[in-house]
C-alpha positions in Angstrom: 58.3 132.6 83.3 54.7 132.2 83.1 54.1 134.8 85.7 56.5 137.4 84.4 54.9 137.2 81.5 51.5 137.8 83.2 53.4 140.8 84.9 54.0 142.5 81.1 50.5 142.1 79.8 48.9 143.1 82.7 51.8 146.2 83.0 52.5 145.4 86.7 56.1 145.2 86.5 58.8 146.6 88.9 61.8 148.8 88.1 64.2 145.8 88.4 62.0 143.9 86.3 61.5 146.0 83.6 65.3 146.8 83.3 65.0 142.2 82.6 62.9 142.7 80.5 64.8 145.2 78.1 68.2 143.9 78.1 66.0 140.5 76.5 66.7 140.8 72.5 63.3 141.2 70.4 61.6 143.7 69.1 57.9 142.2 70.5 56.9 140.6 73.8 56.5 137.5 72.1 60.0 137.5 70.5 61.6 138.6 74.3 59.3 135.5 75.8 60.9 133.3 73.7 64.2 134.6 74.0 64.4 134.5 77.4 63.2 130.6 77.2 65.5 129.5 74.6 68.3 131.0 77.3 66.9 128.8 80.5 66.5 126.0 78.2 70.5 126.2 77.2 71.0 127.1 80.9 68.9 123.8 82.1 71.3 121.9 79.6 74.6 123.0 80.6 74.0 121.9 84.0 74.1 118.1 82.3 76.1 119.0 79.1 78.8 122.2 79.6 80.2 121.5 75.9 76.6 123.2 74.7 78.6 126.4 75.5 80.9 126.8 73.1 82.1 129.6 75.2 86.3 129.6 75.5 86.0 131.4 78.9 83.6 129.2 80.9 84.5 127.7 84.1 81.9 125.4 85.2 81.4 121.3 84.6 78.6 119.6 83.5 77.2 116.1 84.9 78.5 114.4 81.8 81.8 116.0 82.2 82.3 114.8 85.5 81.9 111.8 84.8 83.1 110.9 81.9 86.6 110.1 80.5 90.2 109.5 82.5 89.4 112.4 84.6 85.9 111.5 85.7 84.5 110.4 89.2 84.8 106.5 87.8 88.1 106.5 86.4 89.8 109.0 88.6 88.0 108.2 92.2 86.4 105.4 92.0 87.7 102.6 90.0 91.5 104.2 90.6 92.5 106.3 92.9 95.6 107.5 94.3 96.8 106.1 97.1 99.2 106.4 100.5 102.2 103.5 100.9 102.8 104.2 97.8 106.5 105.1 96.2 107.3 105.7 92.5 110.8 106.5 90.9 113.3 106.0 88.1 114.4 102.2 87.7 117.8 101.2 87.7 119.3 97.5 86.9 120.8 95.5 89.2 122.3 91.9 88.5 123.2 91.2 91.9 119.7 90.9 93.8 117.6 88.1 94.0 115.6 87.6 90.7 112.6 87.6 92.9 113.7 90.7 94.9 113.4 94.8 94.4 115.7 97.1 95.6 113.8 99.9 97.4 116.2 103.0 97.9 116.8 104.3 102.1 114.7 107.2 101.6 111.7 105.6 100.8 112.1 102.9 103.1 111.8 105.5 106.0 108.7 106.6 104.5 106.9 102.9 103.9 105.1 101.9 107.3 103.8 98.5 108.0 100.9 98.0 111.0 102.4 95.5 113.1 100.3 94.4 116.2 102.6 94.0 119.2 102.9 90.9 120.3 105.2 88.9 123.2 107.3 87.6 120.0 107.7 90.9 118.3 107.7 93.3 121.1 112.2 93.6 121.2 112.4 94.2 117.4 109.2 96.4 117.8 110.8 98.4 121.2 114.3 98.8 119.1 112.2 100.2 115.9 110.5 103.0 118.6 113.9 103.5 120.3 115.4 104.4 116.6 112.6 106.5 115.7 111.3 107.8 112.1 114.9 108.9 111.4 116.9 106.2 111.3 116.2 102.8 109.3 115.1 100.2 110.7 112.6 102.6 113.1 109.0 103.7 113.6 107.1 106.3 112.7 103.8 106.3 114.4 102.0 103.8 117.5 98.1 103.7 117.1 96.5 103.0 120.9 94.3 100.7 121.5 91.7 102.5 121.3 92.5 104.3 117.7 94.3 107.4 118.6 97.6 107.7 117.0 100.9 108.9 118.7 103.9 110.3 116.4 106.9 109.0 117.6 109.4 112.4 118.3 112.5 111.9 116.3 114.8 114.5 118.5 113.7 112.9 122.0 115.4 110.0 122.9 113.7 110.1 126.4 109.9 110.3 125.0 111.1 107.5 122.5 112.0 105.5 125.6 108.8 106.1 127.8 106.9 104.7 124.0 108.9 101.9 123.7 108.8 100.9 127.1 104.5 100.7 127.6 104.4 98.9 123.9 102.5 96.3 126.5 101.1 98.1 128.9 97.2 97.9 128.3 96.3 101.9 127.9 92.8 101.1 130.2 90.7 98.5 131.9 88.6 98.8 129.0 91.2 98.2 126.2 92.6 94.9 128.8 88.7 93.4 128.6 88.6 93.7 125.2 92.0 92.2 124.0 93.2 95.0 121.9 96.5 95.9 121.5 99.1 98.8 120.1 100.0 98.6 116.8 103.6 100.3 115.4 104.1 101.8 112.3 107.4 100.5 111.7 109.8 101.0 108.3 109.5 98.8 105.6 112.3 95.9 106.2 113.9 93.4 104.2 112.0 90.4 103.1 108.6 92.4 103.6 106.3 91.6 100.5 105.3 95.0 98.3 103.8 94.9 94.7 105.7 96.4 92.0 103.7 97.8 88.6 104.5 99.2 85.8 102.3 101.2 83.3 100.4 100.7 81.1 99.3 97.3 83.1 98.5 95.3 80.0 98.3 91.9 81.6 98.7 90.2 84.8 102.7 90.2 85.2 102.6 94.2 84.8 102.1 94.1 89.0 104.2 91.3 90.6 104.9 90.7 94.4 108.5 90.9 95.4 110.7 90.6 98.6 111.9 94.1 99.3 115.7 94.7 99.8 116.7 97.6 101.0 120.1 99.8 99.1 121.4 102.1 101.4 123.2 105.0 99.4 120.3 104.3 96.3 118.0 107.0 95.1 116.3 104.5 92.4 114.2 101.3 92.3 116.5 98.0 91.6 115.3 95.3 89.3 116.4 92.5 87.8 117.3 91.7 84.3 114.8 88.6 84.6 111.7 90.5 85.2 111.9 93.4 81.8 110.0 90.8 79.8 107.2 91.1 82.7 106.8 94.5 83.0 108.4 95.7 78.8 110.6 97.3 81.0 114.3 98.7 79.8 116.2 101.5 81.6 115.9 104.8 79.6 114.3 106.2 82.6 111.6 104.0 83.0 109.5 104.7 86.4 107.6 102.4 88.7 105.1 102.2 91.5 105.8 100.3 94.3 102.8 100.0 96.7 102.9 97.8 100.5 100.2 96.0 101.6 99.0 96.8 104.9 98.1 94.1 106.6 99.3 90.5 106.8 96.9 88.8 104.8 97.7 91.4 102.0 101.4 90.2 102.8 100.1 86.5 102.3 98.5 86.7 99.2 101.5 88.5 97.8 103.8 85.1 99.2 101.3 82.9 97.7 99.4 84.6 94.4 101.4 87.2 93.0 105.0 86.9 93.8 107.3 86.7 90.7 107.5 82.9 91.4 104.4 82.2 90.6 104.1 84.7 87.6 107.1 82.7 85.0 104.7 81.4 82.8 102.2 84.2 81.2 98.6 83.1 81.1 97.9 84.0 77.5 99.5 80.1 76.7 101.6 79.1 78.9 104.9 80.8 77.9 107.9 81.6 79.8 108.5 84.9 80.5 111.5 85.2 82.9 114.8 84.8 81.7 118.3 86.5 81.5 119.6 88.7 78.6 122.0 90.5 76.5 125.1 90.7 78.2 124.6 87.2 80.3 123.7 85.5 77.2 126.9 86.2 75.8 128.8 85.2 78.8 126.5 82.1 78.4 128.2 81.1 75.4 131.7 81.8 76.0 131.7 80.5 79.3 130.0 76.7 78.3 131.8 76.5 74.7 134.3 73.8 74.3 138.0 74.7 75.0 136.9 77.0 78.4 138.9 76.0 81.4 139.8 77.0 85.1 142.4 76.0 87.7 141.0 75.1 91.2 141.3 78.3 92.8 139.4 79.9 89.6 136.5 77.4 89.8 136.1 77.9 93.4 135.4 81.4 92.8 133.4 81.5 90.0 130.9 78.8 92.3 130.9 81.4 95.0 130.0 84.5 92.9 127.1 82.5 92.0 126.2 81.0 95.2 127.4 83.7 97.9 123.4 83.4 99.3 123.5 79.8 99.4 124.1 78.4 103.2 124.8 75.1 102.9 127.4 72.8 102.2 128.3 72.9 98.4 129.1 70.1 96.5 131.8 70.1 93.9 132.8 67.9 91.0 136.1 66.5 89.9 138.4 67.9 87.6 137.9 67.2 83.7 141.6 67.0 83.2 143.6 65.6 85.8 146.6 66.2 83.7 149.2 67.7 83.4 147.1 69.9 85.6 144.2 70.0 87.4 141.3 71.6 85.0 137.3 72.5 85.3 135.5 72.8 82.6 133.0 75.5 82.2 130.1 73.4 81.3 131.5 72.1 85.2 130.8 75.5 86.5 127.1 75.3 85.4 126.5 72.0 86.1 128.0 72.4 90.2 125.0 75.3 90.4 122.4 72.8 89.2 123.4 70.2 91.1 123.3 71.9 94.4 120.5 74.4 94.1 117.6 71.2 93.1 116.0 70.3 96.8 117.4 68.1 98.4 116.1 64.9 98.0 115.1 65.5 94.1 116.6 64.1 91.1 118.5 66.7 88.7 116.8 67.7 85.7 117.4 65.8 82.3 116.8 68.3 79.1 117.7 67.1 75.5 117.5 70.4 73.0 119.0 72.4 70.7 120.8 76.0 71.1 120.2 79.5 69.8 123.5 79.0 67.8 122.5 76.8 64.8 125.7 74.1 63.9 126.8 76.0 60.8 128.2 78.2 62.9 130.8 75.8 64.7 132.0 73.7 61.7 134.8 74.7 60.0 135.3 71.5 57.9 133.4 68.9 56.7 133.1 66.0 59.3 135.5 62.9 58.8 134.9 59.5 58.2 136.0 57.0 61.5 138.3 54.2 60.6 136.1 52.0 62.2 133.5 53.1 59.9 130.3 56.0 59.9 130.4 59.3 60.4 128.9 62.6 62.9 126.3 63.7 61.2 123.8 66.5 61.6 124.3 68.2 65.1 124.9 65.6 66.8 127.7 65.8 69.6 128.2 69.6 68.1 127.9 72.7 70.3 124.3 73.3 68.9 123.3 70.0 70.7 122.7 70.7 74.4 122.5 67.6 76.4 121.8 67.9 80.2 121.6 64.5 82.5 120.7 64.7 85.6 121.9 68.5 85.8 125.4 67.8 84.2 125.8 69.7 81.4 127.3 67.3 78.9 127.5 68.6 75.2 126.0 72.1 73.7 126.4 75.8 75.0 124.1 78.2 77.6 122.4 80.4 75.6 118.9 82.1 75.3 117.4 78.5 74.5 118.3 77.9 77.7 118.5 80.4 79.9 116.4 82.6 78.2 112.7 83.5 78.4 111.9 80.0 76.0 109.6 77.3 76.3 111.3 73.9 77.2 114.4 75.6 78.3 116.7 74.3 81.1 115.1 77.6 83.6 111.3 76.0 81.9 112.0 72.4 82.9 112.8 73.6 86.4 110.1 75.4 86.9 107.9 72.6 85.4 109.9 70.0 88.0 110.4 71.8 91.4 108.3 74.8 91.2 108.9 78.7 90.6 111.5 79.5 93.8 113.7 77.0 92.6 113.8 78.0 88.6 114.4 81.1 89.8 116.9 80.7 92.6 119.5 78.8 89.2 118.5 82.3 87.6 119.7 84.4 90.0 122.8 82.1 90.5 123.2 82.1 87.1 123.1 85.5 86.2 125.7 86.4 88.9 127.8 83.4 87.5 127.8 85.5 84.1 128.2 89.0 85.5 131.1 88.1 87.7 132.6 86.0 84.3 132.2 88.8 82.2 134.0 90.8 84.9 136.6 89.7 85.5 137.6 86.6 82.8 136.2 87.8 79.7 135.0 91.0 79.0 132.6 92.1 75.7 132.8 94.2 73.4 131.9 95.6 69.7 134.3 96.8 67.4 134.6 98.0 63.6 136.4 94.9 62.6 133.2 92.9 63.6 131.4 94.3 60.8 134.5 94.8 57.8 133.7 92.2 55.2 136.8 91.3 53.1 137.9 92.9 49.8 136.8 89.1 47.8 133.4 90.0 49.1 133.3 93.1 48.6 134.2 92.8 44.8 131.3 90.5 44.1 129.2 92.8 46.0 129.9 95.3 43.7 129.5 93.4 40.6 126.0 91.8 42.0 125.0 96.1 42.2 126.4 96.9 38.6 124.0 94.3 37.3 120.7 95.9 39.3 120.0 98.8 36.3 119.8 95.6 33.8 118.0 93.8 35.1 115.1 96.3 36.4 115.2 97.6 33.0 114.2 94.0 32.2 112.1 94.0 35.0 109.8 96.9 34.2 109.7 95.6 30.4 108.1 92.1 31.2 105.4 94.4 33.9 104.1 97.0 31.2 104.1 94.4 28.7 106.6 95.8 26.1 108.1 93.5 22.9 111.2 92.0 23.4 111.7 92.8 27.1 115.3 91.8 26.9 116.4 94.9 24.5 113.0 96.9 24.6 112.0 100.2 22.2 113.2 103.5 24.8 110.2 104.8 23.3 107.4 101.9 23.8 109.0 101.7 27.0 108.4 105.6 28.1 105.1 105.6 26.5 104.0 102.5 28.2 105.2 103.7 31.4 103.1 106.8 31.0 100.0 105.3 29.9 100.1 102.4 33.4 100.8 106.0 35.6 98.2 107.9 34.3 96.0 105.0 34.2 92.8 105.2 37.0 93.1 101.4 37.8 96.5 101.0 39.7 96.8 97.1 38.4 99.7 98.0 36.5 102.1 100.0 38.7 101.4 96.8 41.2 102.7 94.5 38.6 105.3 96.5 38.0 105.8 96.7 41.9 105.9 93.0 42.1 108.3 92.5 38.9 111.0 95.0 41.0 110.4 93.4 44.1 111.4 90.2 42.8 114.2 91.4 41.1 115.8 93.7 44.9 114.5 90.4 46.5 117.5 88.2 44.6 120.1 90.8 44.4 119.3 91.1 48.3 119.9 87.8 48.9 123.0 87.5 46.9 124.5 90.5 47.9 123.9 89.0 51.9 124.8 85.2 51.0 128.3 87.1 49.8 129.0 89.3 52.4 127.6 87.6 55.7 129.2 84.9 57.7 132.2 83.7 54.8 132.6 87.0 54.0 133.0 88.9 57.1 137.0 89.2 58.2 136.2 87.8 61.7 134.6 84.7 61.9 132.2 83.1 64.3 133.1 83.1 67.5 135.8 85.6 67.5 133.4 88.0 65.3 131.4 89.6 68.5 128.2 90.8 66.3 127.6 87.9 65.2 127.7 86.3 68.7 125.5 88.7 69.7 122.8 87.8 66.8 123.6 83.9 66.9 123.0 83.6 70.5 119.8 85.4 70.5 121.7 88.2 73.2 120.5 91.1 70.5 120.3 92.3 67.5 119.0 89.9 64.1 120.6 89.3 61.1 118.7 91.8 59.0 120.8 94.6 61.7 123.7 92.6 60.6 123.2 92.8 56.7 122.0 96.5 57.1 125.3 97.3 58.3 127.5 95.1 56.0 125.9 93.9 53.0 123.2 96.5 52.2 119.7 98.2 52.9 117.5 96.3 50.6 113.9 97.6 49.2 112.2 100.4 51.2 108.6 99.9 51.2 105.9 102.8 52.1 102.7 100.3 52.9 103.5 97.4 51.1 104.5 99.4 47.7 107.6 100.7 46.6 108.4 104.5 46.6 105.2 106.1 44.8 105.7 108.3 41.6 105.0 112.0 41.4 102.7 113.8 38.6 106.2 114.2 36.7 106.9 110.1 36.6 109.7 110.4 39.4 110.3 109.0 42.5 112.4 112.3 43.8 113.8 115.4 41.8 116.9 113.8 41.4 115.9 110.9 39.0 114.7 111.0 35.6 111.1 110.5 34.4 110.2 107.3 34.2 113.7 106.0 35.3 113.9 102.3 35.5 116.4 101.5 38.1 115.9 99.6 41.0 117.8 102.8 42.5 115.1 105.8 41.1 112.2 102.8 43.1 113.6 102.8 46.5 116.1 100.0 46.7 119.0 100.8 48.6 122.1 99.5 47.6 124.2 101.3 50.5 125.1 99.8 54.2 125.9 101.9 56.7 129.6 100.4 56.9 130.0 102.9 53.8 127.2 105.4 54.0 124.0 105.9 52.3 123.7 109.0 49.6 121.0 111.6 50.0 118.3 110.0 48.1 118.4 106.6 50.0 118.8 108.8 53.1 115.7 110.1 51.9 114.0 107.2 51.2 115.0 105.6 54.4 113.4 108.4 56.6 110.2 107.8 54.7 110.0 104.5 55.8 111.3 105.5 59.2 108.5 108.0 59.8 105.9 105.6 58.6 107.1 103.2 61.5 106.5 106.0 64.0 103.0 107.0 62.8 102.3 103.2 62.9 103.0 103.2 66.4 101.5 105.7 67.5 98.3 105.1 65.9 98.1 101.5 66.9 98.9 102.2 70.8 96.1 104.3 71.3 93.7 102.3 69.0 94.9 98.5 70.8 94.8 100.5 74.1 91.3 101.1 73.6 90.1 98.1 72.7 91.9 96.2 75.3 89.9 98.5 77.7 86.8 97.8 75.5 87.3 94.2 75.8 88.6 93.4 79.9 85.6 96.3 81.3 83.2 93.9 79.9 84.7 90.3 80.7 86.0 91.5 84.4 82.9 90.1 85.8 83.5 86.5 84.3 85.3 84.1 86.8 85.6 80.6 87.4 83.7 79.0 90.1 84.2 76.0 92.7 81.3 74.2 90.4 84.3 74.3 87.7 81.5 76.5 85.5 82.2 79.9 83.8 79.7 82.7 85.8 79.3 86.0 84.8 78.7 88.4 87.5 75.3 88.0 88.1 75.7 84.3 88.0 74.9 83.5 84.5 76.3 80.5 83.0 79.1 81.0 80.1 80.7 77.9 79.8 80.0 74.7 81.6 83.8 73.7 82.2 86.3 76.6 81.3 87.8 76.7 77.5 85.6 73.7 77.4 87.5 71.0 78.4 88.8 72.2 81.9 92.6 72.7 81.3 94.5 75.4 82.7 97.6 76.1 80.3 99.9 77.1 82.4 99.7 73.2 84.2 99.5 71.0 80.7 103.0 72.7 79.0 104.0 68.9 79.3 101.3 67.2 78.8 101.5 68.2 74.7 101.4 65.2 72.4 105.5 66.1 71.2 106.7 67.1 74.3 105.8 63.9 77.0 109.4 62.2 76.1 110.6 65.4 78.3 108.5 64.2 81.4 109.4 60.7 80.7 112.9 61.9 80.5 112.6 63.4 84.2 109.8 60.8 85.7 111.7 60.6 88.9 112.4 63.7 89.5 108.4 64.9 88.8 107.5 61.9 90.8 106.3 62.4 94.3 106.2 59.9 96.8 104.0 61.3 98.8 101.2 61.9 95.6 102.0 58.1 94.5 100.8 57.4 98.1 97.8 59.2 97.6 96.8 58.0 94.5 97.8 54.3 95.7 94.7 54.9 98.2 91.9 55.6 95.9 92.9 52.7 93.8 93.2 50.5 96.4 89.3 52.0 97.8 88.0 51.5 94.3 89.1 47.8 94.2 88.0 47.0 97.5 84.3 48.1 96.3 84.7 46.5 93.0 85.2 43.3 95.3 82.3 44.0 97.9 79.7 44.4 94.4 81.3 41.3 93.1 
């Protein structure tokens, strides 16, 4: 710059140069000189920063914006990155696999290699896997040489296939026979084969599990089982999946022994569960266990072999629970045969005292009598809500999601607790086929208008309770505004009032007033729903099949159930009822000013009946608030999850039992302080040791007692020697 500028004084320029130097905007030399800096200057930038030019039509990137963000060399290349032996696709449920198990569809397994060394053990399967080729499952795809080359296996020449197959031990060279190599074949992914299976967003340490692959001939979709949505917040509305194989057989062994979906049921955050069956199973749960349920021989036998078809060893069966005038099983039989026989041998069934889902007001339908002999069943004792399990009979109470359900202290919990993650879910598996197959073919479910008529006693209180609502908001909005007599107020000290807390700056009054109506909807709410629900409904509990759905815990809550029969309730826009317009109205269809519970948001409709228009209205209002709540906190929660894990990913614990950053640093002496992992002390609580009391044999083992007989008996021995 310097020199051209030397050029122009000293009027030594060139014809190219002087043709520069015009199209340069300024009047003087000075103004050109400092145009043309001004432009390398914003040049020099955009080599760091392209958003300087604000230009629409630009095409090159900065160093800032190739680095930064989702798309950057970090994020994109470095940090993630895609990768080969890799398969994604739509998933699909399937109650009939192993809970620890994913079904990978034909077509992918063709494309899913593993590197298998040949060996003297391997070498038939290996030959066969060449001999089938990449074409047909199970096959081969590719042989690497010893020394590195890769050979692709023809799939339309048998006779080359053959040649392959046959020098799978034949050292390629002297060299390669020195040095111990060997070939190593491609071969399909097979069942049984470990691959990690993730769903995004990965949120927490469950969102990418290890399972056994089983391969679905006929399949175009990922399998999963109903156990592991909770994991991954997984449902089927076409939900996809990654599903990645490790290439090597210590990537294979940490799968087995780290991340395999037996050793993810609790969730680190506090020890939770997070694996167990739902909806459909939970029902089946319930009808199947509740008193009254029972089966001839040939009908228990089969209902123990859907649930055990994988199990290869002798079963054992219990006897009959009415010998007369026929031969009779029990259902709580059927669940108690698959506990019995799928704890290792050797081990003690579990014992589990609790209660069910499905509270005891439910099952009584009188009060309880007096004995002759004196006393009475009180509370839930011996009632269905009471499940009592000794030494894996199932005595008293039914299966439902307390049990078998992803809850803490559950029958599936205490399993896991007492023999460890393959056998917890092994009983899940069983179970859930036990269900499926009951559902089938003894029971059946579903939902129906009559499970949500209420009857015409209940419905005329209903109406009543609404006919009082304009009363008593009218009374309501009185007492908030502070007007005389608020039981037969002045119309006009009313209206003025009302006007004068509106237009008021402060807002102190209209959330009086809020709080004064919201009291009011609350009790008609809850007597219009202590009316119409349970007593009030036409078909009672169990027969009524929404309500089994609720009570159990399958799906649904009772506020779905009272929206549908009883009513709506208050709609609330952040905390506040429906907010008032310059004219005094809620919506152009009430009056100024209007007093009604009604003209404020409450919804006396159900959707048994309908809604009108301007609960309609106010219902989407409230629905669309919901959306834009999501929404919002996704991205912002997203972030600051991303915030928080980039800058703790460092911290780990070490074999010194402190807490090291990366660099070595010291952040806690023992971890949380005190050294306790939770997912190993969900028994050790102060209110939950009777359970390990309850099951000391079974958590007992003989060879630890040996162990720790040892050191005791080392530590007395120098106790005597100092003595």
């Amino acid at each position: 710059m310097r020199l051209v500028m030397k050029k122009i004084v000293n009027m030594e320029l060139n014809a190219s140069e002087e043709e520069r130097v015009s199209k340069c905007q300024g009047k003087t030399l000075n103004e050109k000189y400092s145009y043309a800096y001004q432009q390398l200057q914003r040049h020099v930038t955009e080599i760091f920063d392209s958003d300087v030019n604000k230009d629409k039509n630009k095409t090159s990137k900065g160093i800032k914006q190739i680095l930064e963000k989702k798309e950057g060399l970090f994020r994109m290349n470095m940090m993630g990155k895609r990768v080969n032996y890799a398969a994604r696709s739509v998933i699909s449920p399937d109650p009939y696999i192993m809970v620890d198990e994913i079904g990978i569809p034909l077509v992918f397994a063709k494309k899913l290699t593993f590197p298998e060394p040949v060996t003297y053990q391997n070498v038939e399967n290996l030959r066969r896997a060449v001999m089938n080729g990449p074409d047909i499952h199970p096959g081969a795809s590719v042989i690497e040489m010893e020394d590195g080359t890769k050979r692709k296996i023809p799939p339309d020449m048998p006779e080359r296939r053959q040649a392959l197959a046959n020098m799978l031990l034949t050292p390629q060279n002297s060299t390669a026979k020195k040095r111990g190599n060997v070939k190593i074949v491609h071969r399909h992914i097979k069942n049984g084969d470990y691959v990690l299976l993730n769903r995004q967003p990965t949120l927490h340490r469950p969102s990418m599990m290890a399972c056994k692959a089983r391969i679905l001939p006929g399949e175009k979709t990922l399998r999963l089982h109903y156990s592991n949505c909770k994991s991954y917040n997984a449902d089927f509305d076409g939900d996809e999946m990654n599903c990645h194989l490790p290439q090597s057989y210590l990537g294979q062994a940490e799968c087995f022994g780290l991340a395999d979906v037996n050793h993810q049921y609790l969730v680190p955050k506090d020890g939770t569960p997070l694996g167990g069956i739902i909806q459909d199973h939970i029902i089946a749960g319930v009808l199947l266990t509740e008193r009254g349920r029972f089966f001839p021989k040939d009908q228990y036998h089969q209902l123990i072999f859907s649930a055990m078809a994988f199990f290869r060893k002798r079963i054992k069966l219990l006897p009959p629970a009415i010998l007369k005038p026929q031969r009779l099983w029990s259902g709580k039989q059927v669940v108690s045969t698959i506990i019995i026989n799928l704890i290792p041998k050797g081990k003690i069934p579990p014992t589990v005292e609790g209660k069910a889902k499905v509270s005891q007001k439910n099952w009584k339908t009188k009060p309880s009598q007096e004995w002759s002999a004196g006393g009475a069943i009180t509370g839930e004792s011996m009632s269905e809500s009471e499940v009592i399990i000794r030494h894996g009979e199932l005595l008293c109470g039914v299966i439902d999601k307390a049990q078998v359900g992803p809850t803490p202290y559950s029958l599936i919990h205490m399993c896991f607790e007492l023999y460890g993650g393959e056998v917890s879910n092994t009983i899940l598996t069983a179970l859930a086929r036990l269900f499926t197959h009951y559902l089938q073919y003894y029971s059946g479910f579903s939902l129906g208008i009559e499970d949500i008529y209420v009857n015409e006693k209940a419905n005329k209180k209903r109406r009543h309770i609404l006919r009082t609502a304009k009363k008593k908001g009218l009374i309501a909005t009185a007492k908030a505004i502070d007007v005389d007599n608020p039981e037969n107020p002045d119309p006009e000290e009313l209206l003025t009032k009302y006007k004068d807390v509106h237009c008021c700056r402060d807002d102190f009054g209209l959330k009086m007033l809020d709080m004064e109506m919201k009291n009011v909807t609350g009790t008609l709410n809850n007597e219009i729903n202590k009316v119409c629900t349970l007593k009030g409904l036409r078909k009672k509990f169990p027969y009524n099949n929404l309500q089994l759905m609720v009570e159990s815990g399958a799906k649904g809550s009772t506020v779905n159930a009272m929206q549908i029969s009883c009513l709506l309730g208050q709609i609330e826009l952040e905390g506040r009822r429906m907010p008032l317009m310059l004219n005094g109205s809620t919506l152009p269809s009430f009056r100024s000013y209007d007093t009604s519970p009604q003209a404020g948001g409450f919804v006396g409709g159900r959707f048994l009946t309908g809604i009108n228009p301007q609960e309609y209205f106010f219902h989407s209002m409230a629905g669309r608030e919901g959306i834009i709540d999501t929404a919002v906190k996704t991205s912002r929660s997203g972030y600051l999850q991303r915030c928080l894990i980039k800058h703790l990913e460092g911290i780990t614990v070490q074999y010194d039992h402190t807490v090291r950053d990366s660099d070595g640093t010291v952040i806690q002496f023992l971890y949380g302080e005190d050294g306790m992992d939770p997912l190993k002390m969900q028994l050790l609580k102060e209110n939950r040791l009777h359970l390990l009391g309850m099951n000391y044999e079974a958590a007992m083992s003989e060879k630890n007692v040996h162990v720790l007989k040892q050191m005791v008996d080392v530590d007395l021995n120098k106790e005597k020697k100092k003595d």
